[in-house]
Structure formats: structure tokens, C-alpha cells
OpenMM code with the backbone's topology and positions (N, CA, C; nanometers):
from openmm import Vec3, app, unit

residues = "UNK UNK UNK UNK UNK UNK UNK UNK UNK UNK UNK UNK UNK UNK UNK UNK UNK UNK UNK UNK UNK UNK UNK UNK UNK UNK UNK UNK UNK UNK UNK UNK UNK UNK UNK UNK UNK UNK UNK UNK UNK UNK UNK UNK UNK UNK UNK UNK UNK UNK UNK UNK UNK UNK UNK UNK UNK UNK UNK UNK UNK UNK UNK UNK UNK UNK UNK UNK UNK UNK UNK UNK UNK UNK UNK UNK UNK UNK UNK UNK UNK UNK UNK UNK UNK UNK UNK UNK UNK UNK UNK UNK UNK UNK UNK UNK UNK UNK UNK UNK UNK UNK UNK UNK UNK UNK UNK UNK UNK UNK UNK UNK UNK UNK UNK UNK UNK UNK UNK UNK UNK UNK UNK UNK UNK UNK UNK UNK UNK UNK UNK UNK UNK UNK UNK UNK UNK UNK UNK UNK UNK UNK UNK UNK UNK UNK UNK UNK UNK UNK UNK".split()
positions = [
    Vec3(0.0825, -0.1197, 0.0000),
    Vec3(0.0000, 0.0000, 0.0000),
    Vec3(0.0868, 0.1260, 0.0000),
    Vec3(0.2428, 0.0965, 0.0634),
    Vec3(0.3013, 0.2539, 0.0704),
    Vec3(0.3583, 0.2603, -0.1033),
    Vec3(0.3933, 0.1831, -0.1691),
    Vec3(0.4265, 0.1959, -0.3140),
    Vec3(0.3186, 0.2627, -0.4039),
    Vec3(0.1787, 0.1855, -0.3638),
    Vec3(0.0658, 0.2621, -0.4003),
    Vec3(0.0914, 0.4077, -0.3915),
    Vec3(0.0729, 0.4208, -0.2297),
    Vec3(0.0467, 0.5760, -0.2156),
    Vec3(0.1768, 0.6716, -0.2536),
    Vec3(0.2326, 0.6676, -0.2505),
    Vec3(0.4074, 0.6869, -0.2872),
    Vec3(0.3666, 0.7332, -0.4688),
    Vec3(0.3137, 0.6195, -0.5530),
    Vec3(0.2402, 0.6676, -0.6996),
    Vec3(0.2090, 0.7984, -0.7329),
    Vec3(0.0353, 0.7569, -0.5926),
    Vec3(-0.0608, 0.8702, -0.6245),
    Vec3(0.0320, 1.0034, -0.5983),
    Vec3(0.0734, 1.0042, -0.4836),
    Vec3(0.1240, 1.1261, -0.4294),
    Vec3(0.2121, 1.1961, -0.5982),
    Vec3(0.2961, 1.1176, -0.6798),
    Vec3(0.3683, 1.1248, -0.7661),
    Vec3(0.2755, 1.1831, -0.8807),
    Vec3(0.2067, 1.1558, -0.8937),
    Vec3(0.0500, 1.1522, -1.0031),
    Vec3(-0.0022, 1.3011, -0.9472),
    Vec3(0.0078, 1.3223, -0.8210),
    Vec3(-0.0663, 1.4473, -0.8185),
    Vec3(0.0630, 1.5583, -0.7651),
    Vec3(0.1076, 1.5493, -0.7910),
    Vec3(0.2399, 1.6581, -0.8119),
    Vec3(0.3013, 1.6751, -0.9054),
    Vec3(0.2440, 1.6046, -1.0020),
    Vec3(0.2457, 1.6184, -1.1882),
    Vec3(0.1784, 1.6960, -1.1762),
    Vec3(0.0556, 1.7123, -1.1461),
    Vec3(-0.0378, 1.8035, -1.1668),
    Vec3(0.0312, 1.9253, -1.1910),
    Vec3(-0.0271, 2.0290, -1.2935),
    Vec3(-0.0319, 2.1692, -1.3042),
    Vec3(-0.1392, 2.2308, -1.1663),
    Vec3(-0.0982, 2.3810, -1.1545),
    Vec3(-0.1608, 2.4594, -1.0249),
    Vec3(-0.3294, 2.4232, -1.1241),
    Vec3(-0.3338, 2.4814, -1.2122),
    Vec3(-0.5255, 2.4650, -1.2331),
    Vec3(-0.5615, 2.2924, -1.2576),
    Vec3(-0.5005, 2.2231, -1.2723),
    Vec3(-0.5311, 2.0997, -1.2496),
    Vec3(-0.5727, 2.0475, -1.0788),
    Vec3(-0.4850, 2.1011, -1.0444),
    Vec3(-0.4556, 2.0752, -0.8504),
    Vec3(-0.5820, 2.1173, -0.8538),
    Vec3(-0.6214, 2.2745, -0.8575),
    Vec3(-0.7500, 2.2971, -0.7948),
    Vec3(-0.9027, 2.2438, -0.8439),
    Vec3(-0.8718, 2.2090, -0.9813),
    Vec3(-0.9686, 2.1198, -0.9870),
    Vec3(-0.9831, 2.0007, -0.9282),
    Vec3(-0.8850, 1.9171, -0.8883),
    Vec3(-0.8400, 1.8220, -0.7822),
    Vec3(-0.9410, 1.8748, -0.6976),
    Vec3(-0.8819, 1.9711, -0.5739),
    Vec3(-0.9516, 1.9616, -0.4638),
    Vec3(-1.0957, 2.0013, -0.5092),
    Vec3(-1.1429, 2.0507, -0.5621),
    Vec3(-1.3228, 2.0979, -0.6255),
    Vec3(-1.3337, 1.9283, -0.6393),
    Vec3(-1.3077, 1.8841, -0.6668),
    Vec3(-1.3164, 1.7178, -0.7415),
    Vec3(-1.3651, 1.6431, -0.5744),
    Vec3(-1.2495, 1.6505, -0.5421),
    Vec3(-1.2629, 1.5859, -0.3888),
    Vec3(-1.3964, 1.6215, -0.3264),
    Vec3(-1.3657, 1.7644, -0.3102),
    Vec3(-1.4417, 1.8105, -0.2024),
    Vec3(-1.6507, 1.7576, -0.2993),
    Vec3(-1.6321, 1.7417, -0.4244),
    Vec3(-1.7408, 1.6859, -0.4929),
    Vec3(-1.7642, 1.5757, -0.4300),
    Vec3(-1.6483, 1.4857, -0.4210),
    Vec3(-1.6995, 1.3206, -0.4080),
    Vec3(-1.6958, 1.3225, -0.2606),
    Vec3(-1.6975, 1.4224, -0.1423),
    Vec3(-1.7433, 1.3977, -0.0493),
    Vec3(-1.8994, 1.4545, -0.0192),
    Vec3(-1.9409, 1.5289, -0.1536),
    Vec3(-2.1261, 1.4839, -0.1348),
    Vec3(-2.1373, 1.6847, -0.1301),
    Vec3(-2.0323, 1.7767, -0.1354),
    Vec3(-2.0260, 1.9409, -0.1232),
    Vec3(-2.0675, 1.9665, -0.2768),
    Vec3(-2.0879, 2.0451, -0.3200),
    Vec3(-2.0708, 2.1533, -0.4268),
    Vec3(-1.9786, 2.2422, -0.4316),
    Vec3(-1.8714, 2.1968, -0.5999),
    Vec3(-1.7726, 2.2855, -0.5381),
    Vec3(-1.7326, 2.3381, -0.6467),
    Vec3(-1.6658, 2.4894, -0.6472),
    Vec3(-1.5915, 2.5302, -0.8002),
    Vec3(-1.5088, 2.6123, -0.7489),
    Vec3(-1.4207, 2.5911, -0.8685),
    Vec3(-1.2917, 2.6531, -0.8801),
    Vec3(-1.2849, 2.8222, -0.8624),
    Vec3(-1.3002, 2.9318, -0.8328),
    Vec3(-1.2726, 3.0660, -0.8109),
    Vec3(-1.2295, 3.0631, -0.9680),
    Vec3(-1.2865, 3.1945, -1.0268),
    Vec3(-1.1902, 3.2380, -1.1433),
    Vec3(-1.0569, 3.2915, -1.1518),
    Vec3(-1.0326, 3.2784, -1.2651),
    Vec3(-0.8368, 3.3715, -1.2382),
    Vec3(-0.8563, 3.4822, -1.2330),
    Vec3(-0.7639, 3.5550, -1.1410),
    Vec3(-0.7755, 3.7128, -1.1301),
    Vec3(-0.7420, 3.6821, -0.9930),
    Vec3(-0.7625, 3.7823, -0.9048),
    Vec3(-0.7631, 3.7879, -0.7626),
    Vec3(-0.8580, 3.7329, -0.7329),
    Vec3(-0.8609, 3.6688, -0.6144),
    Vec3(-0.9210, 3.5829, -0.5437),
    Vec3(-0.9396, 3.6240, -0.4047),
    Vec3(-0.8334, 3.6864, -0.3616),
    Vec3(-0.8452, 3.7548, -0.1887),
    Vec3(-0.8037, 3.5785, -0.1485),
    Vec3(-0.7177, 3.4953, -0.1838),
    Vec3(-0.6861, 3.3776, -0.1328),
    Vec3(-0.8304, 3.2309, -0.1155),
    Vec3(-0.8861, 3.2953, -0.2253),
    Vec3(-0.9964, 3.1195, -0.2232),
    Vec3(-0.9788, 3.1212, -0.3606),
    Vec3(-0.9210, 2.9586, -0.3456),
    Vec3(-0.8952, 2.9020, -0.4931),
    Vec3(-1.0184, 2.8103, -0.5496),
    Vec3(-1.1140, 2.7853, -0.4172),
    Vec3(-1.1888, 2.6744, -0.4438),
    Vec3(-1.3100, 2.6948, -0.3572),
    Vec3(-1.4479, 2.7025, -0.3964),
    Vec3(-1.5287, 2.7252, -0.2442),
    Vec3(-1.6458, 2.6133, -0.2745),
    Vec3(-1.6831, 2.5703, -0.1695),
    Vec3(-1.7794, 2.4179, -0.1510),
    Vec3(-1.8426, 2.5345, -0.0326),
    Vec3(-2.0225, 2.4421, -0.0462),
    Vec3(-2.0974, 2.4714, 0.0667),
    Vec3(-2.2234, 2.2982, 0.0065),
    Vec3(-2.2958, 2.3010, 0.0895),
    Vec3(-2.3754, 2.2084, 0.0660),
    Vec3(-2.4928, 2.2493, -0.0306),
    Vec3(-2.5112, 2.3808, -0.0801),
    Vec3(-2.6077, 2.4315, -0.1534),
    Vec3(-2.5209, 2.4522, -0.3145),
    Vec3(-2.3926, 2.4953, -0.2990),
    Vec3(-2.3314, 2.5235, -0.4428),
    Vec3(-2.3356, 2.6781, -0.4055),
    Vec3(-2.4248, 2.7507, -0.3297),
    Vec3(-2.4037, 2.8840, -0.3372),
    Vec3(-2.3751, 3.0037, -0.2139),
    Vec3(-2.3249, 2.9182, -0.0626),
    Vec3(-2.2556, 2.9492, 0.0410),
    Vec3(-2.3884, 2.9954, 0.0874),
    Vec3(-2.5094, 2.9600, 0.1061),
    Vec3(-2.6215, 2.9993, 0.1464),
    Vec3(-2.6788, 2.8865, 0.2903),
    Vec3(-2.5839, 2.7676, 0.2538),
    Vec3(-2.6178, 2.6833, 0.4106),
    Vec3(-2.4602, 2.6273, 0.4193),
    Vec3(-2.4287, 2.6264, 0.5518),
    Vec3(-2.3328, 2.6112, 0.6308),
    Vec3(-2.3062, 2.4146, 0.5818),
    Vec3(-2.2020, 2.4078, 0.5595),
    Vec3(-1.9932, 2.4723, 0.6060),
    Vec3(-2.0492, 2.5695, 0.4555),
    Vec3(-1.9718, 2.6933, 0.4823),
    Vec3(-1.9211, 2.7686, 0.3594),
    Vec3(-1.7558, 2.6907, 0.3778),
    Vec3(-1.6780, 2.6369, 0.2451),
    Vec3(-1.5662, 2.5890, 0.2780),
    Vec3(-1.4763, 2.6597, 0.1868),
    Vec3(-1.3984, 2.7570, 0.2245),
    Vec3(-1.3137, 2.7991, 0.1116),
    Vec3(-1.1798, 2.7201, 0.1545),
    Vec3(-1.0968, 2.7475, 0.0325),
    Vec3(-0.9606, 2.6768, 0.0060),
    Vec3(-0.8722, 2.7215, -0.0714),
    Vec3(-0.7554, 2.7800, -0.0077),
    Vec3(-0.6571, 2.7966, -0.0707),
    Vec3(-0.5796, 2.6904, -0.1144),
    Vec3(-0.5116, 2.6990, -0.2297),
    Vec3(-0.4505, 2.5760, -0.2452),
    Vec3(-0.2961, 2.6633, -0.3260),
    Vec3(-0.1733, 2.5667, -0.2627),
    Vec3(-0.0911, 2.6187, -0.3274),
    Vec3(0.0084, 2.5080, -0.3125),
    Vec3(0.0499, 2.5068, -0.4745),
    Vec3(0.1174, 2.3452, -0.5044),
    Vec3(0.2634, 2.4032, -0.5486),
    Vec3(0.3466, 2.3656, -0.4676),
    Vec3(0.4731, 2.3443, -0.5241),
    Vec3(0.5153, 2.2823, -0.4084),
    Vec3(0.6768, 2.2907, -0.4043),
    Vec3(0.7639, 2.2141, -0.3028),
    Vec3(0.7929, 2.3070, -0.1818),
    Vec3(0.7600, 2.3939, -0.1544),
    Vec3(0.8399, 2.4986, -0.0264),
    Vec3(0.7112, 2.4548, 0.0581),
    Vec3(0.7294, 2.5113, 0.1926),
    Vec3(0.6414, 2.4613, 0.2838),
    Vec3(0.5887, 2.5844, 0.3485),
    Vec3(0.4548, 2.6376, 0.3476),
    Vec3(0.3681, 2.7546, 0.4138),
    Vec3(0.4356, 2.7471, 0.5327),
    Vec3(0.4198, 2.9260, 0.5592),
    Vec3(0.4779, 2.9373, 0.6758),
    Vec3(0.3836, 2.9924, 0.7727),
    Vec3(0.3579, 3.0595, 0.8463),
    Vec3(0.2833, 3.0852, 0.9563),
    Vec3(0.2044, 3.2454, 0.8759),
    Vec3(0.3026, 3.3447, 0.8403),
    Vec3(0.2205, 3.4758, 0.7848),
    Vec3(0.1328, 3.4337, 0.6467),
    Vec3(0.1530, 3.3379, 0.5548),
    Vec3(0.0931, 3.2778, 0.4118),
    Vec3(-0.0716, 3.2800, 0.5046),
    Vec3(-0.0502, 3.1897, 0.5684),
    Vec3(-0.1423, 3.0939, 0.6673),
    Vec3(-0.2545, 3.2303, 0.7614),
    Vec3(-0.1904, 3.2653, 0.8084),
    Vec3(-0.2366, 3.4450, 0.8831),
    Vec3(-0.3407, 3.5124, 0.7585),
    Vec3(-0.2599, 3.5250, 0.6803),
    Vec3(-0.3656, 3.5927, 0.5476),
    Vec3(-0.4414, 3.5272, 0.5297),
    Vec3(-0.4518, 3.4002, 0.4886),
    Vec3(-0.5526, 3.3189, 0.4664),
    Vec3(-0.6894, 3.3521, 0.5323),
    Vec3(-0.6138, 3.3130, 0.6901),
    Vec3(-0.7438, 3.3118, 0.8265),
    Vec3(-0.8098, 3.4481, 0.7973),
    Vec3(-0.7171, 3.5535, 0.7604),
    Vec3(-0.7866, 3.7005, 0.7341),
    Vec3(-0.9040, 3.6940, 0.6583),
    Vec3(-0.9163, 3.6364, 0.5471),
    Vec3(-0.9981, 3.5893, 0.4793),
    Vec3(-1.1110, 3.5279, 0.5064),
    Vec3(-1.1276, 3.4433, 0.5753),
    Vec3(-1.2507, 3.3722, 0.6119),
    Vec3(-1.3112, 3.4643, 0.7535),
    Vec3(-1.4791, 3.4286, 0.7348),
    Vec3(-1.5654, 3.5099, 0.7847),
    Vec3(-1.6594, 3.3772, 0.8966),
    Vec3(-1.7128, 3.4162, 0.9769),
    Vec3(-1.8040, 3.3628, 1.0637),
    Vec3(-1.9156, 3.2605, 0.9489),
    Vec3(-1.8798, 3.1225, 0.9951),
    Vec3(-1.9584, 3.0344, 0.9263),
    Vec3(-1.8986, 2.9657, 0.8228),
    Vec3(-1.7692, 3.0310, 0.7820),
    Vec3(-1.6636, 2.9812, 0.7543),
    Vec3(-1.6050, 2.8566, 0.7767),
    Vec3(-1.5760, 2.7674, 0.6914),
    Vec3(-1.4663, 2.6378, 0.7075),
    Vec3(-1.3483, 2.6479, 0.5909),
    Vec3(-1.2008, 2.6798, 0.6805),
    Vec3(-1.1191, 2.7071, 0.5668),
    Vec3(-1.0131, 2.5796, 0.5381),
    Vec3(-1.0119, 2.5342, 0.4420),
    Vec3(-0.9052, 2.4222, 0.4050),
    Vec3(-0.7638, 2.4858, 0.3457),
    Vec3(-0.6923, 2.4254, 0.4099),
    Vec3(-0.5393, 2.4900, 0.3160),
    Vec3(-0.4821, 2.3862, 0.2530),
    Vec3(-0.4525, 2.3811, 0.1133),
    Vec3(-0.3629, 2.2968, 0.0368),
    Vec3(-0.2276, 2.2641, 0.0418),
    Vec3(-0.1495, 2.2675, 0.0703),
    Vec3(-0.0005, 2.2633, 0.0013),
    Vec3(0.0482, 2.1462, 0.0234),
    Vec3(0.1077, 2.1231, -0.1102),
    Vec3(0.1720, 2.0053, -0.1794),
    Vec3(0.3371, 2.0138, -0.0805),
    Vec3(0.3270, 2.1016, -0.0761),
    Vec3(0.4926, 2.1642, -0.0080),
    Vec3(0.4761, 2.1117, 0.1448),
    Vec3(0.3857, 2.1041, 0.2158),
    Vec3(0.3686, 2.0791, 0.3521),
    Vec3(0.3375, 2.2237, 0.3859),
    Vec3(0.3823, 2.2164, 0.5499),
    Vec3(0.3911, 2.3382, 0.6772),
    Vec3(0.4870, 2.3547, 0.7620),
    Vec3(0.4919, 2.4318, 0.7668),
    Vec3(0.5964, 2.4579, 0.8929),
    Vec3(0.5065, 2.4701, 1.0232),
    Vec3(0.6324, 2.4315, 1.1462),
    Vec3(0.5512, 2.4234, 1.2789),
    Vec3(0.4822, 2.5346, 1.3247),
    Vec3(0.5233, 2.6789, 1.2886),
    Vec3(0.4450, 2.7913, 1.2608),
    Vec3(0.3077, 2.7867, 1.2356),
    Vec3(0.3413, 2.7482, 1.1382),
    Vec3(0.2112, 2.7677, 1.0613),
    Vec3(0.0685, 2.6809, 1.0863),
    Vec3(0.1203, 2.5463, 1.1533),
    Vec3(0.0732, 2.4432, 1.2143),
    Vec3(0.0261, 2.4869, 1.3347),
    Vec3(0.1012, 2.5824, 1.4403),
    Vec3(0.0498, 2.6380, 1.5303),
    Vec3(-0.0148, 2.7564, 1.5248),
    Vec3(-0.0560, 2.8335, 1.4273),
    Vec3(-0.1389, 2.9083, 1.3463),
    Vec3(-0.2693, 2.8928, 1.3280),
    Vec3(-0.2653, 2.7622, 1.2609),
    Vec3(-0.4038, 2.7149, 1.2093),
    Vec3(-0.4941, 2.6576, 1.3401),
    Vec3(-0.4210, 2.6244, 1.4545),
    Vec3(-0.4480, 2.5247, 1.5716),
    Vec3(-0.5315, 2.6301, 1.6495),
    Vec3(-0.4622, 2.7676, 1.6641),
    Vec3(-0.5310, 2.8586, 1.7721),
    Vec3(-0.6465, 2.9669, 1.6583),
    Vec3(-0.6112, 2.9011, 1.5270),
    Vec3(-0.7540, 3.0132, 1.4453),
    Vec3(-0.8806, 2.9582, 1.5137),
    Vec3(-0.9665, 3.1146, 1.5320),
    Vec3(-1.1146, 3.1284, 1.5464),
    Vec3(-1.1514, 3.0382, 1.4287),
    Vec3(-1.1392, 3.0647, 1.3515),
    Vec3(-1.2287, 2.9553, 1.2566),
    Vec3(-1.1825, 2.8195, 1.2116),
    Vec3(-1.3068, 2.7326, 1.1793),
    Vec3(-1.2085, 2.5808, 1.1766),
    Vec3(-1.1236, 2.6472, 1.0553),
    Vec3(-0.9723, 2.5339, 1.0626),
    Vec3(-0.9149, 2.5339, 0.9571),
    Vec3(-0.8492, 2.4166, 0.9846),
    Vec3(-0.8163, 2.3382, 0.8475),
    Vec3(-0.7534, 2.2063, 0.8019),
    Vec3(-0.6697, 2.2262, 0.7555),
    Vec3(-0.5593, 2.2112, 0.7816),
    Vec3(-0.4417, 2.1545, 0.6523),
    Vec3(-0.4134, 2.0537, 0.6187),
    Vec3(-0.4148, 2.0689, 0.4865),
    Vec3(-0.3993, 1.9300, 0.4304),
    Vec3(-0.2526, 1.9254, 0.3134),
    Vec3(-0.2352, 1.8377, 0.3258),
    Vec3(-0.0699, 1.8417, 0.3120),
    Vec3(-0.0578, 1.7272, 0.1816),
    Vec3(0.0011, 1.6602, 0.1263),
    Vec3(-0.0040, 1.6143, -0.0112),
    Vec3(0.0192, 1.4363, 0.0587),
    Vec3(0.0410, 1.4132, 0.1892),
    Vec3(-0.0096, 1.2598, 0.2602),
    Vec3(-0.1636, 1.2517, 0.2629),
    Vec3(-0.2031, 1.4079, 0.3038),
    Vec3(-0.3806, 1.3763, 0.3682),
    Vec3(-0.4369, 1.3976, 0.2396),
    Vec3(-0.3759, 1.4484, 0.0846),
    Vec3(-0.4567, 1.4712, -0.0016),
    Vec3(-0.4641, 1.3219, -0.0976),
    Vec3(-0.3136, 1.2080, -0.1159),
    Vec3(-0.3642, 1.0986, -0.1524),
    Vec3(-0.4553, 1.0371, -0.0644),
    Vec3(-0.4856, 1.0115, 0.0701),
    Vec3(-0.5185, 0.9462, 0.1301),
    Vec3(-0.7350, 1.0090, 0.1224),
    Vec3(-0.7438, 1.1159, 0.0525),
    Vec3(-0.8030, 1.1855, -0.0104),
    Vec3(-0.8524, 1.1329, -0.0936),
    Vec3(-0.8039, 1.1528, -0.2333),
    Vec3(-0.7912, 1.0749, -0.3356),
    Vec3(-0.8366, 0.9366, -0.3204),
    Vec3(-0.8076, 0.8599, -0.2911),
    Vec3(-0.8219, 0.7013, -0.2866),
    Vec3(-0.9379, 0.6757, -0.1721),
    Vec3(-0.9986, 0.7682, -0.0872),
    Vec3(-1.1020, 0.7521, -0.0099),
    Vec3(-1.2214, 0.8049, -0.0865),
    Vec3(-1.2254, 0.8993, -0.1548),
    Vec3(-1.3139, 0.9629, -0.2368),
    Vec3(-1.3306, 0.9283, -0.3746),
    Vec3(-1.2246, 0.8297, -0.4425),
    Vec3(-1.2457, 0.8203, -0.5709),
    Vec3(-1.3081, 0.7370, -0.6259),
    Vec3(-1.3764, 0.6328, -0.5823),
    Vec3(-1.5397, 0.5830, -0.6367),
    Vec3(-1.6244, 0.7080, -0.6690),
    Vec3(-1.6227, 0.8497, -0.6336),
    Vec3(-1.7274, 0.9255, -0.6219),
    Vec3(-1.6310, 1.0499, -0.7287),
    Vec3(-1.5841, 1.0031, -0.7652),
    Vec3(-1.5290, 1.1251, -0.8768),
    Vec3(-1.5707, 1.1089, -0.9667),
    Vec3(-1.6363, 1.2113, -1.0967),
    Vec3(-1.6437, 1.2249, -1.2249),
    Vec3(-1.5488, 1.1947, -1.3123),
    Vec3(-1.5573, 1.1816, -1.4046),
    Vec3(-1.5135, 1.1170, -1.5145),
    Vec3(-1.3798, 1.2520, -1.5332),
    Vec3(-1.4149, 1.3549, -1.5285),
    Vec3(-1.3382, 1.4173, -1.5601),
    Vec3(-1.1965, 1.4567, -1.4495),
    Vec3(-1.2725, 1.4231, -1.3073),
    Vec3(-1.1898, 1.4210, -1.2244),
    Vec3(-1.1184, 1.2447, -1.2118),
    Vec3(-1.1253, 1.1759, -1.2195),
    Vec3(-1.0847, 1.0339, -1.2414),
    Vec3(-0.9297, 1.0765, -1.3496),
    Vec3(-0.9614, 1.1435, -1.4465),
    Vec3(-0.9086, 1.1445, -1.5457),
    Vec3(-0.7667, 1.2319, -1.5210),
    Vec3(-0.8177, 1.3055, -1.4153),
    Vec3(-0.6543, 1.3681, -1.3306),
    Vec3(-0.5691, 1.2840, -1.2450),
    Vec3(-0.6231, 1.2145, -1.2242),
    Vec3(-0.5597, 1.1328, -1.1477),
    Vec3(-0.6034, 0.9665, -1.1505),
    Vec3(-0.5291, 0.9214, -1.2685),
    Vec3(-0.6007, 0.7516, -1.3413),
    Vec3(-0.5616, 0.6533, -1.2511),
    Vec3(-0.7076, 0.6252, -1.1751),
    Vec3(-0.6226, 0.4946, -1.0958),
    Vec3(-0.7261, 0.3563, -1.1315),
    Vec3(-0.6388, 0.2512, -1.0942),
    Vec3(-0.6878, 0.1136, -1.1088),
    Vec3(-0.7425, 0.0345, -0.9852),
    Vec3(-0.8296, -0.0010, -0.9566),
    Vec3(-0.8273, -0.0893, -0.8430),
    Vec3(-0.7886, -0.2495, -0.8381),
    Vec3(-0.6841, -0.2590, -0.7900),
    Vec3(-0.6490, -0.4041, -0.7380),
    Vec3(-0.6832, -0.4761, -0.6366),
    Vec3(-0.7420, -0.5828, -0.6425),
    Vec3(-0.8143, -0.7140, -0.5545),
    Vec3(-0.6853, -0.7711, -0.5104),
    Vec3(-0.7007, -0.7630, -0.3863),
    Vec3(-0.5577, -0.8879, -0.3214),
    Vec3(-0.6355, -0.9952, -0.2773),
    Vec3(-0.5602, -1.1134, -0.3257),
    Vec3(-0.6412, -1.2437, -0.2302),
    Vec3(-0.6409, -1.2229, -0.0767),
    Vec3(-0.7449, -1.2943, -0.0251),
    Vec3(-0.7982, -1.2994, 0.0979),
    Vec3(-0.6914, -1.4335, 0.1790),
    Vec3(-0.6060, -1.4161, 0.2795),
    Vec3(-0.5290, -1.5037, 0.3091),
    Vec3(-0.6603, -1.6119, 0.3678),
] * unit.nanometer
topology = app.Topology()
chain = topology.addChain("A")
for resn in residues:
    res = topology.addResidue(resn, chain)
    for name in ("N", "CA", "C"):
        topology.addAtom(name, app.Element.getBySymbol(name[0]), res)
């Protein structure tokens, strides 16, 4: 299973940045949210927003920054973020790069929930949610399912 996940993780760090965020819109789909991508331009830091209506009108409102490369968020990235989200708010943070302990202790004492999710919790993501992905999201990330015999 760690060769598996070791793959995916590989598979989704191919990804391009507008691929990634369709990724998480994808996810946050096959866990049952409504979700889309923010347009390009400024954003004020939401790359991605899910609510259970599609239109932030019933609670979690979930925005998400997402930011894919290799360096690791630091505690002020993370600060702006929280600036961002409002009462009723659920904020997810992306990075493929990880966190720093900063930033980890950042997110821990924010008023509003916030998740980070780091590119371990996003295969483990992936492969929990992907019976429930679209065709088009499947297609970012092609996986096979293998049957192991039953000892």
C-alpha cells in the first residue's frame, strides 16, 4: 500500500496549479459538497469554495486555498488566509509543499475551523473519495483498483 500511495502522491504533483485545484473541487465533490474553482484574477486567497447548496447559502461555507509546489507555508501565508474567512466559515489549506511548525500552530489557535492538508492527507483523499469522482476528475488522477487475495 506505501508503493501505491508513494504513486498517487507522484501523479498528483504532476499536476499543473489549475489541475490541482480542480483536484480539490473534485474531492471536495466526491465527499457529497458543491464545489468550483474561483476564477483567475484575484481571489483575496480562495482558490476553491464548496458549501452544501453550491451557493454558500447553508453552512460549512468551505473555502480553500490551495498552493502546489515544493516549499512549505509558513505561519504569515497561513495568517492571510485566516484574514480571509468570515463567521460560518470552514477554511481548508492545500499545500503540496507541507507546513511549517508555525504555521501548524497558526491554524491550531484560528477562530475559525481550519484544516491543513498536506499532499499525505490529499492521496489518502484521493483514494477515499475516488469511487465518487467524475469522469473528468478520475481522469486527473487515473487509478486502477487491485483485488488482493484474501489469506
Amino acid at each position: 500500500m506505501n508503493q501505491s500511495k508513494e504513486l498517487i502522491k507522484d501523479k498528483i504533483i504532476a499536476l499543473d496549479a489549475d489541475e490541482m485545484e480542480q483536484l480539490i473541487a473534485t474531492v471536495l465533490r466526491g465527499m457529497g459538497f458543491r464545489a468550483r474553482v474561483s476564477p483567475k484574477g484575484p481571489d483575496r486567497g480562495i482558490d476553491v469554495f464548496a458549501s452544501p447548496d453550491g451557493l454558500g447559502l447553508q453552512e460549512p461555507r468551505i473555502k480553500v486555498e490551495v498552493k502546489h509546489r515544493s516549499g512549505t507555508i509558513g505561519a504569515q501565508i497561513l495568517r492571510s488566509f485566516i484574514g480571509a474567512l468570515r463567521p460560518g466559515d470552514k477554511g481548508i489549506f492545500v499545500s503540496t509543499g507541507g507546513f511549517t511548525r508555525e504555521a501548524r500552530y497558526e491554524a491550531d489557535r484560528a477562530n475559525i475551523p481550519l484544516t491543513l492538508v498536506d499532499i499525505d492527507i490529499l492521496a489518502e483523499l484521493v483514494v477515499d473519495y475516488y469511487e465518487e469522482f467524475s469522469l473528468e476528475g478520475k481522469a486527473l488522477i487515473p487509478l486502477i483498483r487491485i483485488y488482493w487475495p484474501a489469506e
